[in-house]
N, C-alpha and C positions, 0 to 999 in steps of 0.2 A: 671361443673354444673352451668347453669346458674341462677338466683337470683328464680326466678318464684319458679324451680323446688329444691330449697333448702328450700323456703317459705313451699311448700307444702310438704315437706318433714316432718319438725318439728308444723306439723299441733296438734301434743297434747301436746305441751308444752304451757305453759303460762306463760310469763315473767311478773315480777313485782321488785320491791324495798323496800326498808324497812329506817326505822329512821336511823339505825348505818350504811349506806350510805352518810346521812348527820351530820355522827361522834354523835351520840345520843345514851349514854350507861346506863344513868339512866334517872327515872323520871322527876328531876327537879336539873341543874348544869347550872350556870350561863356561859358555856362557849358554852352551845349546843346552836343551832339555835330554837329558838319559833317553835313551832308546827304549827302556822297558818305558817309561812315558809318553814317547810318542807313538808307540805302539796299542797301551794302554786308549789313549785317547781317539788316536784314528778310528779305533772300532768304535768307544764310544760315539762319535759325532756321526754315524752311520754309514760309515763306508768301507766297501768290502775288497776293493783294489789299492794297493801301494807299491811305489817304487822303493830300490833300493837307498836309494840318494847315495852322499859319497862312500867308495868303496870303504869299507871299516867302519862305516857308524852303527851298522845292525850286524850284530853277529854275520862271522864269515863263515863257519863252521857250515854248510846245507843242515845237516840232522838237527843240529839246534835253530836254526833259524826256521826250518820248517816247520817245527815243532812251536816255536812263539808264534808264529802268525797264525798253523791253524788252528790254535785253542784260545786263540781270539778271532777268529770266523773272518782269516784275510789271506786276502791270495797275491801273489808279485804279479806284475804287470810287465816291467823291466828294469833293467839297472842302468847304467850312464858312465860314458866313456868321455873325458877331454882330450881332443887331439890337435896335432900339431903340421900333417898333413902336407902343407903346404913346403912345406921347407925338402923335399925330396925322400927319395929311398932311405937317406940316411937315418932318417927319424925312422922306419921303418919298425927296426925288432923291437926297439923300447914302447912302440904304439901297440905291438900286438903281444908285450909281455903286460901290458895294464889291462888291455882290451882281454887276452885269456882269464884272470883272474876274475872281471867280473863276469864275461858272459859264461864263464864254467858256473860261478853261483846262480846270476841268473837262472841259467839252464835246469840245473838241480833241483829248484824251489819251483819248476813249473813256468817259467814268464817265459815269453817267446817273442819278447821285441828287446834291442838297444839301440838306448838313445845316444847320439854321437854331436858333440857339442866339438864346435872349432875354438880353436885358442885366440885366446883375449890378445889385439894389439896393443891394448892399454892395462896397466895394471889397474883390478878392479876394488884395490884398497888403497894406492899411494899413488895414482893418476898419470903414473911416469910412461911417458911413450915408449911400447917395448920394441915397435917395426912400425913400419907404415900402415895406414888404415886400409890403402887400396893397394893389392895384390898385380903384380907382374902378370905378363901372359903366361910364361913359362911357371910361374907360382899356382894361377889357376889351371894349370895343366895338371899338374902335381895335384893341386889339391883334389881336383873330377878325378886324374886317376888311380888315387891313392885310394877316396872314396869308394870306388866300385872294388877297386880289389879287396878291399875291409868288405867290403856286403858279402863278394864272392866267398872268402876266408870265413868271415863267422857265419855264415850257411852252412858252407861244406864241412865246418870243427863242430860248430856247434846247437845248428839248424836254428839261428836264430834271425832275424829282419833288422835291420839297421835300419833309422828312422835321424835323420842328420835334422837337428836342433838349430835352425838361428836365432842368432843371441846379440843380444847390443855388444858392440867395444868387439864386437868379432868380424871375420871379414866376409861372413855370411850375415844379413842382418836388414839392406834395404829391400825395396821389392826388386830393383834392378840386378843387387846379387843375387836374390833369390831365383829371380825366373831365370838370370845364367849360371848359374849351378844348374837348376834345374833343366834348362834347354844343352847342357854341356855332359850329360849321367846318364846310366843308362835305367832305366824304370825296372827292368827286372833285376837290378841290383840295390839301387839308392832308391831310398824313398826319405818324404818330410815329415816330422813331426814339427808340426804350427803351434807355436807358442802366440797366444791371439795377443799377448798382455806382451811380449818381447817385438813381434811383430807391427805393433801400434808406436810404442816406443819408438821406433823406426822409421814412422811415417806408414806402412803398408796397412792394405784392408783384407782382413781376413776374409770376409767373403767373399770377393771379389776373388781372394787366391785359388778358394775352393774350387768357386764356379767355374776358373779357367786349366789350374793343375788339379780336380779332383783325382783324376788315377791317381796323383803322384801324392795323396795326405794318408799317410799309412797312422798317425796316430796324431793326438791333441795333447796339449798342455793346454787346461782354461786360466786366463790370468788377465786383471784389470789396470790399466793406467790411467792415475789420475793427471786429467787434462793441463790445470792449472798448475802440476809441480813439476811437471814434463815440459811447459812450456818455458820455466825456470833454469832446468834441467838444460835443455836446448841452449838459451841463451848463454847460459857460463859455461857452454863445455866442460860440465860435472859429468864424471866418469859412473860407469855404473853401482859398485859399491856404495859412493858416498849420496846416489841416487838414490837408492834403497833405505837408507837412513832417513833420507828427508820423506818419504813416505810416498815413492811414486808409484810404487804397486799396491794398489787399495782393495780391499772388501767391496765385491760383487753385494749389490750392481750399481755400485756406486760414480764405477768408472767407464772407460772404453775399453776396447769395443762392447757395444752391446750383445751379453752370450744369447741370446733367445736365438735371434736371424744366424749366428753362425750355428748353433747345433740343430737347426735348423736344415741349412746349407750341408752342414756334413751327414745327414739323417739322410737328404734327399741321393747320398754318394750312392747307396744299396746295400755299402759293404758293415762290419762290423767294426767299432774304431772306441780303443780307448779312449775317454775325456778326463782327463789327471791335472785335480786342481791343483795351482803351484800359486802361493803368494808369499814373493821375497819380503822376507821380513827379518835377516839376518842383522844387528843381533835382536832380541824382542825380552822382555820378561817374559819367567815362563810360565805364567797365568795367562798370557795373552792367548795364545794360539787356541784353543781348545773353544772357547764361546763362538771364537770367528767361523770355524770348521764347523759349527753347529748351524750357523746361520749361513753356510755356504751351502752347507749340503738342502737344506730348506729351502733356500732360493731354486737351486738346481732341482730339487721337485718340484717345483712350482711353474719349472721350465717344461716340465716334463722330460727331464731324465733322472 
């Protein structure tokens, strides 16, 4: 196939990049690169969508945040909620006073998806088991119906999609949790955003997820695992954090899953779907990020998107 007709092929994908690209896992850590630089950068390496990452690392202000990204030719995509869900109503108002804050900016700056990420059972820097890996009935009750009332809520406040993120060290994460979330929600509230590189990590195949939940893949995170430090990874019960360190999210396409078959897979859905590259590299020099983004977005043409 030649380039032209691969282009036209992945005509409803839309590639973008996010902060934890440029190794940025929190608001404010002396070892991440400034915002005006990763901001900088992103447009450089040719891409025109970005998430917010954590809430406080890009200006909170909308007028000024609008104002940097469009005079560097970049639009938001969504911003990213951690939740806690699972533990009842009680968590409730403090989930939707974090949840307010960003998808108001969200909202502001234009993006029209949040990403909703479940909370880590493992701490993902000092490996201390914080709860159990595997969730009660009545916890997965909670957590389905806490879910859908977040998708209901941030629709009807602030017309936005919640797209629920599984994540290693979370209690969304195998394929087995994933299709019972997903067989447990209701599709016009909850939908997925497929992280292919968290997903792999997990044991699960992204394609396979497409071809059987496509309604339910409302958005992508593209991300690579390399096979040999995940197999390391596995063996010692290395938590995600110090995961990340030993270098299991690698520089496409060097890793799994192969991205050509899954954007591929998601092209064939009809629908229109962000592909938001994410490679955890927290923490990184901050020379690092910028060549790799260059040779990410290159590969990702070459896929044709």
């Amino acid at each position: 196939m030649d380039s032209t007709a691969s282009t036209q092929a992945l005509d409803r994908i839309r590639v973008g990049s996010a902060p934890d690209s440029w190794g940025v896992w929190f608001p404010d850590d002396p070892r991440q690169v400034p915002w005006e630089r990763f901001l900088d950068e992103v447009a450089e390496a040719g891409y025109e969508w970005i998430e917010l990452g954590p809430y406080g690392y890009l200006p909170t202000d909308p007028a000024k945040l609008a104002d940097e990204t469009a005079r560097r030719g970049l639009k938001v995509s969504a911003g990213t909620v951690f939740t806690s869900l699972h533990r009842g109503p009680a968590v409730w108002d403090a989930t939707w006073e974090h949840v307010r804050q960003v998808a108001s900016l969200a909202r502001a700056v234009g993006a029209a998806h949040l990403v909703v990420i479940p909370s880590f059972w493992r701490d993902d820097r000092t490996a201390e088991i914080i709860e159990p890996s595997e969730l009660t009935g009545e916890q997965w009750a909670h957590l389905t119906k806490g879910m859908e009332r977040l998708g209901h809520e941030v629709r009807e406040v602030f017309g936005l999609d919640i797209v629920v993120h599984p994540h290693a060290d979370t209690h969304i994460d195998t394929e087995e949790h994933v299709e019972r979330f997903l067989d447990s929600t209701d599709r016009e509230l909850v939908n997925l955003c497929l992280d292919t590189g968290h997903y792999a990590y997990c044991g699960g195949d992204s394609v396979k997820l497409i071809e059987t939940y496509g309604e339910r893949i409302g958005y992508l995170h593209l991300k690579q695992v390399d096979p040999a430090v995940l197999a390391g990874v596995v063996a010692q019960g290395v938590p995600f954090g110090p995961a990340v360190q030993r270098g299991v999210m690698c520089e496409p396409p060097a890793g799994v899953p192969a991205l050509e078959p899954v954007l591929a897979a998601a092209q064939r859905l009809g629908v229109d779907l962000f592909a938001i590259v994410e490679q955890d590299m927290y923490p990184c020099p901050p020379e690092k990020p910028l060549p790799i983004a260059v040779r990410t977005r290159r590969f990702l043409r070459s896929c044709g998107a």
